[in-house]
Steps between C-alpha positions, in 0.01 A plus 500: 500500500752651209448873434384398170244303549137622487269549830173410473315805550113461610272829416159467679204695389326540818146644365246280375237741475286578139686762298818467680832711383718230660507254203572837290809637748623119577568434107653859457719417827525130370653620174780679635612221751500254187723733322794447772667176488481449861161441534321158393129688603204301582163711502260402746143640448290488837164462302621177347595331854151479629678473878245430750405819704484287799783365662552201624672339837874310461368199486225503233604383170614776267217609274592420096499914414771557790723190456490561085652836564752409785761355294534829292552694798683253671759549189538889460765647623371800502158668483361864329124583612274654315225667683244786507421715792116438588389713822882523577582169545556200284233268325369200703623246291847604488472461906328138449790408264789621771349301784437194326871423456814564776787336393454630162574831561759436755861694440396605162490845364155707413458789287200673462315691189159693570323698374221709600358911522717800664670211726625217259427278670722585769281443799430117392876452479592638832240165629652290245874554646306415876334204318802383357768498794223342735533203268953564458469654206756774409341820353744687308502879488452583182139442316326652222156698552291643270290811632173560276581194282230562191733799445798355463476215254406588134140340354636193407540454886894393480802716510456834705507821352741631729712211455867586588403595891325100497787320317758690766299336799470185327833469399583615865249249660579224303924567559406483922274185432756290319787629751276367780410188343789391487646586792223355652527151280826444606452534829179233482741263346796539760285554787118400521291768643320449803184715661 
């Protein structure tokens, strides 16, 4: 992959509850990934998927919902997930999503945006990052999280008030992610990875 060319970056909004901030924090994230010429950024909305909540066995047929989104997974090189904190873990069907797919993740780099009260989120990504390197995903370091949320963002619901602390982690974020993926392309392409 030349230097120059874009990764495809996939941003997940992992809540699909009513009245959801995700949508709200994914297009503010969303906005300043597009911005950077690096990024070709495909915005995955878990409430449009309709995955199954049950799983099925390896050799059932995949349902229509899980193979339609495969193929934009399969082709990310890199992933940023946008997620609340709800009883300090991560939403359900952000879980159902992960465990659906394996080979999708695999040797790819995930970032992580939530949001939440005091915590940010922080408690659902510390499971996320477990989540995520059970199925050879790399979590990066760096993340963004949003303590007391309906705070920060003005009443449009877009940019934050507070917005040079956010753009710093972005920015931040967003530098590790691309470093990562591709690092971690190039090494698919010389040398398939293997669980």
């Amino acid at each position: 992959m030349s230097d120059n060319s874009p990764l495809r970056l996939a941003i997940i909004i992992g809540s699909t509850r009513r009245g959801r901030f995700g949508p709200t924090a994914a297009r503010w994230f969303t906005g300043h990934a597009r911005r950077r010429r690096d990024f070709d950024v495909d915005l995955i909305d878990l409430a449009d998927t309709n995955l199954p909540d049950t799983l099925g066995d390896e050799c059932e047929e995949l349902p229509r919902p899980v193979a339609e989104l495969a193929p934009r997974l399969a082709a990310a090189d890199a992933f940023v997930v946008v997620t609340p904190e709800y009883n300090r873990s991560f939403p359900a069907p952000l879980k159902t999503a992960i465990d659906w797919y394996l080979d999708e993740w695999k040797a790819k780099p995930v970032a992580f945006l939530s949001y939440g009260g005091p915590s940010g989120g922080l408690h659902a990504t510390e499971q996320l990052r477990s989540a995520f390197t059970e199925v050879h995903a790399v979590a990066i370091r760096d993340g963004i999280s949003i303590p007391n949320y309906w705070d920060e963002f003005d009443a449009d619901g877009h940019w934050p008030k507070t917005s040079t602390h956010f753009t710093a982690a972005v920015k931040t974020t967003l530098d590790q992610l691309t470093w990562w993926a591709r690092v971690l392309h190039d090494a698919r392409d010389s040398r398939p990875y293997e669980s």
